[in-house]
C-alpha positions as CSV (number, residue, x, y, z in Angstrom):
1,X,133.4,-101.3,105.2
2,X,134.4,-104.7,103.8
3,X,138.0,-103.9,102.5
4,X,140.8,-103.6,104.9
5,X,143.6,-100.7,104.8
6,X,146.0,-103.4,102.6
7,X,143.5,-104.1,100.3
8,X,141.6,-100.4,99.8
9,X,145.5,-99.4,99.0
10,X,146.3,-101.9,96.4
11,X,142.8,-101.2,94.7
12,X,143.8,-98.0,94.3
13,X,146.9,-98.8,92.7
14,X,145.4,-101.3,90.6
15,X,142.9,-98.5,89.5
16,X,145.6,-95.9,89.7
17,X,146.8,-98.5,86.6
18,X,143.9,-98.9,84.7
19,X,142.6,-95.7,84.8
20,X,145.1,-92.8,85.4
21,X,148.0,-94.3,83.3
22,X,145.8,-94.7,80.5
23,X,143.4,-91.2,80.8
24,X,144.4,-89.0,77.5
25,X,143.2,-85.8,79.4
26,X,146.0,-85.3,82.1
27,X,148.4,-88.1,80.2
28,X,148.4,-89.9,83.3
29,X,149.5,-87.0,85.6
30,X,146.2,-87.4,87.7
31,X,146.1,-83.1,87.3
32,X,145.0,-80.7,84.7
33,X,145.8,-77.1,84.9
34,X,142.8,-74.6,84.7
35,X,143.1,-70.8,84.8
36,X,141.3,-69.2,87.5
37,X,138.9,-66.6,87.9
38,X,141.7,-64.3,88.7
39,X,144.3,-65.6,85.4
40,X,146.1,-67.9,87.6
41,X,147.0,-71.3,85.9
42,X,145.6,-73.7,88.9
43,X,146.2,-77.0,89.1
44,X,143.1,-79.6,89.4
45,X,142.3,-83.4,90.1
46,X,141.9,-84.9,86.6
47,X,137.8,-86.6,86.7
48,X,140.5,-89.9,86.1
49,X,141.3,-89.9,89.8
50,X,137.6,-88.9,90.3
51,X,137.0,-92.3,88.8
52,X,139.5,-94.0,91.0
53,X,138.1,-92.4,94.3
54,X,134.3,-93.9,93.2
55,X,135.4,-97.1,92.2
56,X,137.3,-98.2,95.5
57,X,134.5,-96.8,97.7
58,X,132.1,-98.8,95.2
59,X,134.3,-101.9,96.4
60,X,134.9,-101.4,100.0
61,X,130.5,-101.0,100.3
62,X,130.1,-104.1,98.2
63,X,129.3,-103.6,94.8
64,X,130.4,-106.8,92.7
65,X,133.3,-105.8,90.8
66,X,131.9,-107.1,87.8
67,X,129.8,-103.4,87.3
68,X,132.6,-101.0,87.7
69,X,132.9,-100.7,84.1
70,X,131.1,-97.6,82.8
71,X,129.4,-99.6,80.5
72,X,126.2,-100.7,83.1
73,X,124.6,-97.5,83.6
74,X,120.7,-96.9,83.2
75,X,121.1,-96.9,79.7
76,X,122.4,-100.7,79.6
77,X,118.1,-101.2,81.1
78,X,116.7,-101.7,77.7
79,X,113.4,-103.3,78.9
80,X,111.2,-100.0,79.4
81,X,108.9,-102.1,81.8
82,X,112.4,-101.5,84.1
83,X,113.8,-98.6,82.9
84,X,111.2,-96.3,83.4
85,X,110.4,-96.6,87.3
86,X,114.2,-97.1,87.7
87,X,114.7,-93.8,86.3
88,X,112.4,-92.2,87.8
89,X,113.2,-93.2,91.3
90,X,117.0,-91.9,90.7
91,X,115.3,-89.0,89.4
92,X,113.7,-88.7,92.8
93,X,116.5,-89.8,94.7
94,X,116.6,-86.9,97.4
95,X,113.2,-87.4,97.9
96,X,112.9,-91.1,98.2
97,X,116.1,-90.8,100.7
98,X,114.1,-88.7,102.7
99,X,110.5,-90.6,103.1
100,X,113.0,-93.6,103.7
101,X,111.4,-95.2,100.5
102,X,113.2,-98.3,98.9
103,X,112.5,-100.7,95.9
104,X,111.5,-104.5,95.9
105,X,113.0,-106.2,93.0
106,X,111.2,-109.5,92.1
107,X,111.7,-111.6,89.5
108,X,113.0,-115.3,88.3
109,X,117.2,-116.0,88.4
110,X,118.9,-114.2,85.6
111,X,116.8,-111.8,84.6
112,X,119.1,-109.0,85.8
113,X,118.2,-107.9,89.4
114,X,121.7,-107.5,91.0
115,X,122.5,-105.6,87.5
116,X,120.0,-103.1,88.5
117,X,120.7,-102.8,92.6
118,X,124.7,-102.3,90.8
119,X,123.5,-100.0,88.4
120,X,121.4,-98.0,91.2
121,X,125.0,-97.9,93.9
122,X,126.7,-96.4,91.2
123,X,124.8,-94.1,90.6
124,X,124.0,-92.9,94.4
125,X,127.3,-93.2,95.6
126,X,128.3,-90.1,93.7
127,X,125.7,-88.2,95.5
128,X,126.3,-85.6,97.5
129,X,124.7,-86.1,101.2
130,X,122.9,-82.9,101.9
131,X,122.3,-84.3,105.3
132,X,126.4,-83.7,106.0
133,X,127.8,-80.0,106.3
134,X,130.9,-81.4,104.1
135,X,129.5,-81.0,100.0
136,X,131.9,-83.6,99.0
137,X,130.5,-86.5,101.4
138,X,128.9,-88.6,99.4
139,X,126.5,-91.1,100.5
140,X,127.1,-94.5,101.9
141,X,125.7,-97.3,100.2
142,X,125.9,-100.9,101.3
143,X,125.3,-103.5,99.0
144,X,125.3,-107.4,100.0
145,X,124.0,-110.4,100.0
146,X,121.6,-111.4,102.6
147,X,123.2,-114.8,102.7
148,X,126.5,-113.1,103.7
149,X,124.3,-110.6,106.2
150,X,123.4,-114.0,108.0
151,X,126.9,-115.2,108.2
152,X,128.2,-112.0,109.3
153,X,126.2,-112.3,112.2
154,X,127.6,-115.3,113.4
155,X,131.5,-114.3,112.8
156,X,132.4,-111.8,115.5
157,X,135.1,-110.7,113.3
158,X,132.9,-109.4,110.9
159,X,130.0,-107.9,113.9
160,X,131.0,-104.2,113.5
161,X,130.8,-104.5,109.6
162,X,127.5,-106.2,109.8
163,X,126.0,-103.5,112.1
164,X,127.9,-100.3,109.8
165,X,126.1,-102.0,107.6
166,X,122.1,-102.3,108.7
167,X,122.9,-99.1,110.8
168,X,124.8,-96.4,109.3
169,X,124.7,-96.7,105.5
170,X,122.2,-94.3,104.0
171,X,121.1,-97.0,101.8
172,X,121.2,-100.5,102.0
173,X,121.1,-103.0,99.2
174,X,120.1,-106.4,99.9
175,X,120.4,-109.0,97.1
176,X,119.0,-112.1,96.6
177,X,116.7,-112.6,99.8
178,X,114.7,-116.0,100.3
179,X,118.1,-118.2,98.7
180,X,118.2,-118.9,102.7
181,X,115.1,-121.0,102.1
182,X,115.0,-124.3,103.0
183,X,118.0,-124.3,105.4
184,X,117.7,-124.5,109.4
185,X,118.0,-121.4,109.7
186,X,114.8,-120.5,108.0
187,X,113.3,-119.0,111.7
188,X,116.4,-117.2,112.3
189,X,116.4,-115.5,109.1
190,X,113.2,-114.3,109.1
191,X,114.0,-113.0,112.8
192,X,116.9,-111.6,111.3
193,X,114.9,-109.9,108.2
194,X,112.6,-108.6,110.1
195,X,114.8,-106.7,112.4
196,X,116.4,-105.1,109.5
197,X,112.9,-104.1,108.4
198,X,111.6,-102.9,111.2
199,X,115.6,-101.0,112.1
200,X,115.4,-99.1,108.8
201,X,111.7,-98.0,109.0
202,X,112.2,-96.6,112.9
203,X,115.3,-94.5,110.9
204,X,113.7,-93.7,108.2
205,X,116.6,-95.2,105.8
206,X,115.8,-96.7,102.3
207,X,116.4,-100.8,101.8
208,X,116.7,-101.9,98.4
209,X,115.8,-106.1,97.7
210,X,115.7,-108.6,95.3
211,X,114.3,-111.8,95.4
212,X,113.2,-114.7,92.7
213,X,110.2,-114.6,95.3
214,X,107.2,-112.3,94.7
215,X,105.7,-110.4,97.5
216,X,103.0,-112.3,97.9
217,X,105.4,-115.6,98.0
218,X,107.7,-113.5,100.6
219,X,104.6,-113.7,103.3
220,X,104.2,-116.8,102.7
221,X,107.3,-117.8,102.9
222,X,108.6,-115.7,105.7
223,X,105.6,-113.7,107.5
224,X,103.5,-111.2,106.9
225,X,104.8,-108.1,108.8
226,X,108.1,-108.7,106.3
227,X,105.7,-108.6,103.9
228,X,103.9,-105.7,105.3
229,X,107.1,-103.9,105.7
230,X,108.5,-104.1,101.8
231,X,104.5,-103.5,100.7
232,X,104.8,-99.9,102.8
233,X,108.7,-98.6,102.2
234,X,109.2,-100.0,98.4
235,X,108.0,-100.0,94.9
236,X,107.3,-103.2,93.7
237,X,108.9,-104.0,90.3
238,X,108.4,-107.3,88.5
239,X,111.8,-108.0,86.8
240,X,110.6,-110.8,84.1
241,X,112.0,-111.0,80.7
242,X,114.6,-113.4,79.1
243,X,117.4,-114.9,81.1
244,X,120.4,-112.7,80.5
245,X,122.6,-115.1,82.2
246,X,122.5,-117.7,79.2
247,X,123.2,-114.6,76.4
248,X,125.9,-113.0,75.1
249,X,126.3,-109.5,75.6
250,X,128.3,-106.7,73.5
251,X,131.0,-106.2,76.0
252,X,134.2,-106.1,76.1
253,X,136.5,-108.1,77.8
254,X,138.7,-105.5,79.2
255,X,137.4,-103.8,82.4
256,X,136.8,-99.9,81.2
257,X,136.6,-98.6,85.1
């Protein structure tokens, strides 16, 4: 978990702000009153503080804050050379959790790759975990950059996140692998990559990657059983397309969490 007690509680006030204050179905209350099955008038938590709930977990597993907004869903994929096998693998989302199979996202800078990995957390994360005996446990789903995977590796504060991370979430997001390139720490990287890899398979756990590299470029660059790895546990989708960084989307300002 990357937020600490102090900071999970003010996102929930600051959400608790945007949200609940400003939700027209329980005027802020957080409640709506339902009558049972038996003519009592119950009293029920408002899909307001539902939002709330999902938006600090989203947070505290890593998901840039950036994609809360409702607006980036799958819809928000207009390319159908994405949306379709994106679709179709949250379609299949059980059954992909369950072979352990991930996605490999490759494509040049800008073209929208962390806007799909965000897309795809936000929509898992509300799922329920039918490995868990508890229907509301949802599953965990780490996102981060592999950059800051590296560096958590050297801070000892941050060892028990790192390893919650590669070992426990049910799936892991890892964005933006190969911008390590070039550095000294190109053999420990791949070292480290590989581990991952190789962790996740033995546990049958999906990993989801992007990378301006292409797979072929990835065993080249790093080594063939990484390579190997992705080829066997992910789909391969070629994010091309125009650079989405340099236009102007139809979004608002305001945050809509």
């Amino acid at each position: 978990m990357l937020l600490t007690n102090e900071e999970r509680d003010l996102e929930e006030k600051k959400n608790h702000r945007r949200i609940v204050e400003k939700c027209s179905i329980c005027n802020g209350t957080g409640f709506v009153s339902k009558i049972d099955e038996h003519g009592y008038e119950q009293s029920y938590p408002c899909s307001c503080l539902k939002k709330v709930n999902r938006n600090v977990k989203l947070l505290d597993w890593g998901i840039p804050r950036k994609f809360l907004s409702d607006k980036w869903d799958i819809n928000f994929i207009k390319d159908k050379n994405f949306y379709e096998p994106i679709k179709k693998y949250l379609d299949n989302y059980l059954d992909n959790y369950d072979e352990g199979k991930g996605l490999f996202l490759s494509g040049p800078q800008g073209r929208g790759k962390t806007t799909i990995e965000s897309i795809i957390a936000k929509f898992l994360v509300t799922k329920p975990n039918p490995d868990t005996f508890d229907k509301h446990y949802t599953f965990n789903v780490a996102f981060s950059m592999y950059d800051d995977l590296l560096k958590w590796q050297f801070d000892k504060n941050c060892q028990d996140k790192m390893k919650f991370f590669i070992y426990k979430s049910d799936w892991l997001i890892i964005d933006n692998v190969g911008n390590e390139m070039g550095r000294n720490d190109k053999q420990f990287s791949q070292r480290f990559l590989e581990m991952i890899l190789r962790k996740r398979d033995n546990d049958c756990k999906p990993v989801i990657i992007s990378s301006n590299y292409t797979i072929d470029e990835i065993g080249k660059e790093y080594n063939n059983d990484i390579r190997d790895f992705i080829i066997q546990n992910n789909e391969i989708i070629n994010v091309l397309g125009d650079n989405h960084r340099i236009e102007k989307y139809n979004i608002d300002d305001d945050f809509d969490f």
